[in-house]
N, C-alpha and C positions, 0 to 999 in steps of 0.2 A: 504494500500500500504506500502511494508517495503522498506527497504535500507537506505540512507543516507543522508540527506541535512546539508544547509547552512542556518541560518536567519542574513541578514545583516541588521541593525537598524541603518539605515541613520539618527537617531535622535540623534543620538549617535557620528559619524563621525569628526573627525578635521583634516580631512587631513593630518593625522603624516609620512603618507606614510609607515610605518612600514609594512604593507603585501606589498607592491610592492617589497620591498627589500629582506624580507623575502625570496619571490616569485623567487626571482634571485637567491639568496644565494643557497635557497636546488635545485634548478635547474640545478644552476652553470650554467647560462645562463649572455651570456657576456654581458659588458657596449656597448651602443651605443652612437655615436655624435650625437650630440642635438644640438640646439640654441636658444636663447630667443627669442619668438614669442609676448611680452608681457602677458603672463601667468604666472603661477607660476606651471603648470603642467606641465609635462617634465617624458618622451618625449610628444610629443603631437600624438599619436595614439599608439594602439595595433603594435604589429610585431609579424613574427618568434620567437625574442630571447626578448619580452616582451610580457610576455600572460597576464600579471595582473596590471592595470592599476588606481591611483588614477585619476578621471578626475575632474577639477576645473571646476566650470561655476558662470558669475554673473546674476542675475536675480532679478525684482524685486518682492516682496511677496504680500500677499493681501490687505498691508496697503501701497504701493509705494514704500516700504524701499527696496533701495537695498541689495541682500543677497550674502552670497557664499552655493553654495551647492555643495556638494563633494559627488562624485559616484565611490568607487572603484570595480572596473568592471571586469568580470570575466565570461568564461562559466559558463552558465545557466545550464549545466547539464541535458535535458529537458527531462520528464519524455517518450516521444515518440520523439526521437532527427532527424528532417529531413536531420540531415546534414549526420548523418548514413545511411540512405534509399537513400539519394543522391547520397552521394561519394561512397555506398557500389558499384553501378551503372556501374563507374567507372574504380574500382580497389576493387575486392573482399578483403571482410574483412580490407580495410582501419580503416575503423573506427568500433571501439568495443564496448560492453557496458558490464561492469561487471554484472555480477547475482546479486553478494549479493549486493553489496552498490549503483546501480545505474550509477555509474561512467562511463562519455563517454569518449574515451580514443583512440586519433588517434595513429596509427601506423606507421613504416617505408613504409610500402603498400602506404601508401596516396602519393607518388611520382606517383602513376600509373595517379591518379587525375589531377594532374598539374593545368595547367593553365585552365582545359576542364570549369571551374564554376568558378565564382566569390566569396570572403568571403558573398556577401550579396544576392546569388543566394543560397548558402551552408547553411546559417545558418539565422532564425529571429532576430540575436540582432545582426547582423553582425560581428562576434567574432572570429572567425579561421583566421589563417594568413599563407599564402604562403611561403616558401622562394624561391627565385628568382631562386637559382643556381643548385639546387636541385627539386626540385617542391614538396616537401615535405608540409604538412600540421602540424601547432602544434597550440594547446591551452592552457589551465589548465585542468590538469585530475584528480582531485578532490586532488592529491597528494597520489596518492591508494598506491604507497608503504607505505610512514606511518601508513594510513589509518590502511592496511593490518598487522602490525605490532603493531593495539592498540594504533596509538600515532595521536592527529591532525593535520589538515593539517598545514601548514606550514603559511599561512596568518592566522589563529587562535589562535594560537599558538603565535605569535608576537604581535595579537590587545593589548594596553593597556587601553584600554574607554568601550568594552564590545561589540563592530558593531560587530565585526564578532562573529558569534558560529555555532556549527556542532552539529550532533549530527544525533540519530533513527530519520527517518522524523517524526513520527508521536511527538516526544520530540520536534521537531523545528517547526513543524505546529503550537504544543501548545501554543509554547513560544512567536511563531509569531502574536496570538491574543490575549494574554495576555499584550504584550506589546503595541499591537496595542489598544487594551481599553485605557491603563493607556495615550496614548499619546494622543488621541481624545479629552482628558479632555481640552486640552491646543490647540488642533490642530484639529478640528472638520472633516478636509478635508483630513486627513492622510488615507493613503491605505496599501494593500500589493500589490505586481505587479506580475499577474499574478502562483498566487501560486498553482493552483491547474496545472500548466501543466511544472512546471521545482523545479529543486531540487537546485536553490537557490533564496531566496526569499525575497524579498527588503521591508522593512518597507520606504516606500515614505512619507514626510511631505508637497510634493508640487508638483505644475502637475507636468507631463512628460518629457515637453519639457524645464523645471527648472534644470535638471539632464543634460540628453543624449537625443539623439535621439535615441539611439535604448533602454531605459528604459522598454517598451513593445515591445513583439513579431508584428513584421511585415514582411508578407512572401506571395510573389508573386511568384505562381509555375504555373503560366499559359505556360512560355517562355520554362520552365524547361518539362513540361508535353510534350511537343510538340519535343521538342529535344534529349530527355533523355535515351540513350536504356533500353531496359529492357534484366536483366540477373539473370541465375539464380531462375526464379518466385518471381522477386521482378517486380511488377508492377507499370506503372507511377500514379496507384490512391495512391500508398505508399508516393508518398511524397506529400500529403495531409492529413501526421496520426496526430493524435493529435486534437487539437485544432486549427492548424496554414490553415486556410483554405487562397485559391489565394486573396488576394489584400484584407484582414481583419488585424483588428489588434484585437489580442487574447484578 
């Protein structure tokens, strides 16, 4: 499989927030009001005008000890994306997927979508975000103009500790069990999450539910299959491509 990923080594992560910022900066996606929730993450969810998120969580590890574990969060990219086959549904050609690099990439079309699906109907990591006023969809779209231009993306580009890298997937699949050996030595119960079915790929040091909850794919298209027109000869067993089968987690 060619085009393009992501391997993010959460073993690696300190929360510097530097892609989130990043993430705004080459966006030029504005500041939002926030308030202290007792977190230190902020804001506290994805949006419209925040597609790239560090998220804090305290939990505690296999010896009791309390930890922090830091998840900066991000379309998954997914190699067979349902949120395309969904929204396509919709609002033709809302959502795109490049040829060469993989990149799922919503469009101005996704106003047709609106409010018709839910981000957790749309997507298994629950990742796409509405805007209210407009009914417009955005995420992270790998940053293809860079991309496009030879240069990384723009949370890559900013990591200083090594979590984020890009790169030929089949370079970042490599790198992603390379590193996952070296970390087993010390961490027996480290994963990747879900790599064979999205093009960015999380070196996990601790369950699931230590991170996010949507850490792994989880997608319930029973509601969707029954509701969903079909247009175009996209039919409703389409959004069941992939791996994301109704009420599984990948």
């Amino acid at each position: 499989m060619t085009g393009k990923s992501f391997f993010v080594d959460l073993s690696l992560c300190t929360a510097c927030r530097g892609c989130q910022v990043a993430c705004k900066q080459w966006k030029n996606l504005p500041a939002e009001k926030t308030r202290n929730v007792g977190s230190h993450q902020n804001p506290q969810d994805l949006s419209f005008h925040t597609i790239r998120l560090v998220r804090f969580n305290e939990a505690h590890d296999a010896d009791g000890k309390l930890q922090w574990y830091f998840f900066p969060e991000q379309c998954r990219h997914c190699i067979e994306p349902p949120c395309k086959y969904i929204g396509n549904m919709y609002s033709d050609n809302g959502i795109v997927q490049d040829d060469k690099t993989g990149a799922v990439v919503m469009t101005s079309r996704t106003a047709g979508i609106g409010d018709k699906v839910t981000s957790e109907e749309l997507c298994p990591y629950n990742v796409p975000r509405m805007d209210k006023e407009s009914g417009k969809w955005f995420k992270c779209d790998m940053c293809l103009d860079r991309v496009q231009a030879g240069r990384l993306p723009a949370c890559v580009q900013s990591c200083p500790t090594g979590t984020m890298n890009f790169g030929d997937r089949a370079e970042m699949l490599a790198l992603a069990e390379k590193r996952l050996a070296e970390v087993k030595k010390t961490n027996p119960d480290a994963y990747l999450a879900d790599p064979e079915s999205v093009r960015v790929i999380y070196l996990c040091t601790a369950a699931p539910e230590s991170y996010n909850g949507n850490l792994l794919a989880s997608f319930d298209g029973r509601k969707l299959m029954k509701n969903a027109p079909v247009k175009d000869g996209i039919g409703r067993r389409s959004l069941l491509a992939g791996r994301f089968t109704p009420g599984t987690k990948a």
